[in-house]
MARDREN-662772 format. One record per atom (N, C-alpha, C): x, y, z. Coordinates in steps of 0.001 Angstrom, whole numbers, plus 500000, padded with zeros to 6 digits. Layout:
XYZ...
This chain:
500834498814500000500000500000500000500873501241500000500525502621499406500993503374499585500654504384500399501886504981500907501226506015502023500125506831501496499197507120502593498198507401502901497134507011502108496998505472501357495897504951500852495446504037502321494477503728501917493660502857503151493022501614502214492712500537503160492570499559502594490908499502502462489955499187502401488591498361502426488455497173502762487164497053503262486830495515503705487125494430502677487145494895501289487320493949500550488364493915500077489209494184501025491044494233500928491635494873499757491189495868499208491842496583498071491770497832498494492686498704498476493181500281498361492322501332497378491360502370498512491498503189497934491730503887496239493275503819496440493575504291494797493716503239494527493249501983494460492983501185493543491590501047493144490599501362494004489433501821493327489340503061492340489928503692493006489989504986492376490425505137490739491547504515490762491848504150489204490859503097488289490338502222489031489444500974488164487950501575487913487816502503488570486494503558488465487052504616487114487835505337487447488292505973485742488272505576484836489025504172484863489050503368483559487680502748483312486859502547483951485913501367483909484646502632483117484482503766483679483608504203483339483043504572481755482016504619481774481445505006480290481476506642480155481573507092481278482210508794480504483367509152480346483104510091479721484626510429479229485611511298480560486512510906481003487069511656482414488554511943481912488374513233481832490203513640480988490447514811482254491922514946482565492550515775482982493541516338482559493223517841482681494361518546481649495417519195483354496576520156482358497329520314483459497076521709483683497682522607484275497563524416483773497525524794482370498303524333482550498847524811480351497878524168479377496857523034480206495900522529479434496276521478478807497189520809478796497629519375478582497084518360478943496873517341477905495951516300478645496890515228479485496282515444480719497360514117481513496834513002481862495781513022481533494942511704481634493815511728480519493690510631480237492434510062478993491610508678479756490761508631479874490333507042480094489316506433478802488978505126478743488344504443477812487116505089477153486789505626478435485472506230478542485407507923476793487082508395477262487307509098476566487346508851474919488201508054474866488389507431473411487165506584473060485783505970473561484680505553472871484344506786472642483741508073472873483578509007472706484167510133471656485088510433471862485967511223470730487211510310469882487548509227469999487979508537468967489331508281469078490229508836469689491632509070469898491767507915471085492820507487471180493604506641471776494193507323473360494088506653473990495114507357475258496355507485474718496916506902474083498342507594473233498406508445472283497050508676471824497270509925470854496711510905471656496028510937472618495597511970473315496289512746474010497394511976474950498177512290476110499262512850475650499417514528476249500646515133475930500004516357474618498429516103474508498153517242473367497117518444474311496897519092473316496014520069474280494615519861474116493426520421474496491966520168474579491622520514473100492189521264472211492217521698470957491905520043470488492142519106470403492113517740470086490448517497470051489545518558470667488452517487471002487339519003470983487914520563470920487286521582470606487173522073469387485886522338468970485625522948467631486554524396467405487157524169466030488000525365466011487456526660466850486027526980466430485639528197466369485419528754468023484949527631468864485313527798470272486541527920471128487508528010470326488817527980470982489463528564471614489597529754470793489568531441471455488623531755472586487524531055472751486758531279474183486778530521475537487166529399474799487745528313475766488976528617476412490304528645475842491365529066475932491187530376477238490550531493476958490376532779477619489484532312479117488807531537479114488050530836480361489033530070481100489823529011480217490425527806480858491867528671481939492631529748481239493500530046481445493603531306482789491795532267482490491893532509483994490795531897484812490435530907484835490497529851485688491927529343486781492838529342486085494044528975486636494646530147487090494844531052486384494883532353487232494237532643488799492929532846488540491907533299489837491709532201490785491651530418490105491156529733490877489652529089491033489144530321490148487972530368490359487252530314488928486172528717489188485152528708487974483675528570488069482977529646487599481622529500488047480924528218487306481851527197487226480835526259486003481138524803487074481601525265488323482024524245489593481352523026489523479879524022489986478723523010490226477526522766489356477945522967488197476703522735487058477238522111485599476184521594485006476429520930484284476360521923482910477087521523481784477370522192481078477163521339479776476503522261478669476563521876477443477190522620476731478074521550475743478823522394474350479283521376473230479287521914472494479966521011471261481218520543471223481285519605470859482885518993470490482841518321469331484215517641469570484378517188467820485178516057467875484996515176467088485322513802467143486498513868466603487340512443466364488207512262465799488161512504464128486752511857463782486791511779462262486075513291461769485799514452462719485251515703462328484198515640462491483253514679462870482154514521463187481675515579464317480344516167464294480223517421465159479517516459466727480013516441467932479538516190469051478562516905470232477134516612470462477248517591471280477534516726473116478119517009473647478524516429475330477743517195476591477852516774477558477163517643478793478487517200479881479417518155480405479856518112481003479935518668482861480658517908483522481348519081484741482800519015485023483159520277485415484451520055485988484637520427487353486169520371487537486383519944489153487880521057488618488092521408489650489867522236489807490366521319490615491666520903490297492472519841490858493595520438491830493963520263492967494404520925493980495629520312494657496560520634494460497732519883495663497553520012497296498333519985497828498090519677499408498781521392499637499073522356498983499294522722499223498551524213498893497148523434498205496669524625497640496567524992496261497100524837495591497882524903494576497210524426493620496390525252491879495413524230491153497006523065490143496657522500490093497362521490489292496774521037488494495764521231487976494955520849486663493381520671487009492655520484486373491130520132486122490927519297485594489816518693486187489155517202485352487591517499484785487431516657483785485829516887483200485734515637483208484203515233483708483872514421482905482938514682482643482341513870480799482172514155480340481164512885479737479861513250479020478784511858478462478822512737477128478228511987476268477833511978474892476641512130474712475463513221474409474508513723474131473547513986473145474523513694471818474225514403470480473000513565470140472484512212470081471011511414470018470269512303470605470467512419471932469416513267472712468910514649471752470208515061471512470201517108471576469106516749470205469056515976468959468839515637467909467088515603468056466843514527468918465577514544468836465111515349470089465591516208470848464767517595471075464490518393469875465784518708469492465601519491468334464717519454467472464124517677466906462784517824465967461895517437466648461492517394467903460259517491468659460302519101468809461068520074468426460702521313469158460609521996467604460971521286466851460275521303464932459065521183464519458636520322465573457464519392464930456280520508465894457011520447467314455686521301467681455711522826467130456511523319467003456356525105466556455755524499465434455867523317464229455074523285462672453589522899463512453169522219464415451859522435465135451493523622465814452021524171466293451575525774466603451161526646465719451628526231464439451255527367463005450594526932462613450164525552462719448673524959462216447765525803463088448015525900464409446474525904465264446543526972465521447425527803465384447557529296465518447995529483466783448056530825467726448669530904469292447337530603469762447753530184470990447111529652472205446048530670472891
């Protein structure tokens, strides 16, 4: 065991759950560093956006953001790390992403600021589900009823 993991009744450590829960999961759970580097990818990641934990690891979030959001992302992500502070803590978040093959994604995410013992952010984690079925058929149920509203006129 390593210092300061603890064991469980079912004789396994802590960070050994901890890691078999990252990997195991069906969302996508990436951690970038300050500079926005990805330092972690799990399975969850690559069913989702397409890339490999080896092609992922060591690139920036640019890998998985639509060009055109980048410049806004970038300007959020960076004073985030500055201030410390992100109002997107405790809520869930929708935005587009982009697959490996260019395919347009839409995801619902949260993140977390990652903290040393000393205070200190050391990176952020998202995780992250796959949405775009969903976002799809809101979208033509909210087609179908505004083309029924112009049938029956306003309410």
């Amino acid at each position: 065991m390593t210092e300061g993991s603890t064991m469980t009744d079912t004789g396994v450590t802590e960070e050994w759950l901890a890691a078999a829960l990252v990997k195991e999961s069906a969302e996508a759970i990436v951690v970038t560093d300050p500079a926005g580097i990805i330092r972690l990818w799990n399975d969850g990641a690559t069913r989702i956006f397409g890339y490999s934990t080896d092609e992922a690891m060591g690139q920036n979030l640019d890998l998985i953001i639509p060009e055109k959001l980048r410049e806004r992302h970038w300007k959020g992500y960076f004073q985030t790390m500055a201030t410390g502070y992100t109002r997107y803590g405790d809520k869930m978040l929708s935005v587009p992403a982009t697959h490996r093959d260019g395919q347009r994604l839409s995801i619902e995410f949260s993140v977390a600021l990652l903290r040393d013992d000393a205070g200190q952010i050391v990176g952020i984690s998202a995780i992250m589900r796959e949405v775009s079925e969903r976002r799809n058929a809101e979208r033509a149920l909210r087609t179908k009823i505004a083309e029924l509203e112009s049938r029956v006129g306003p309410a």
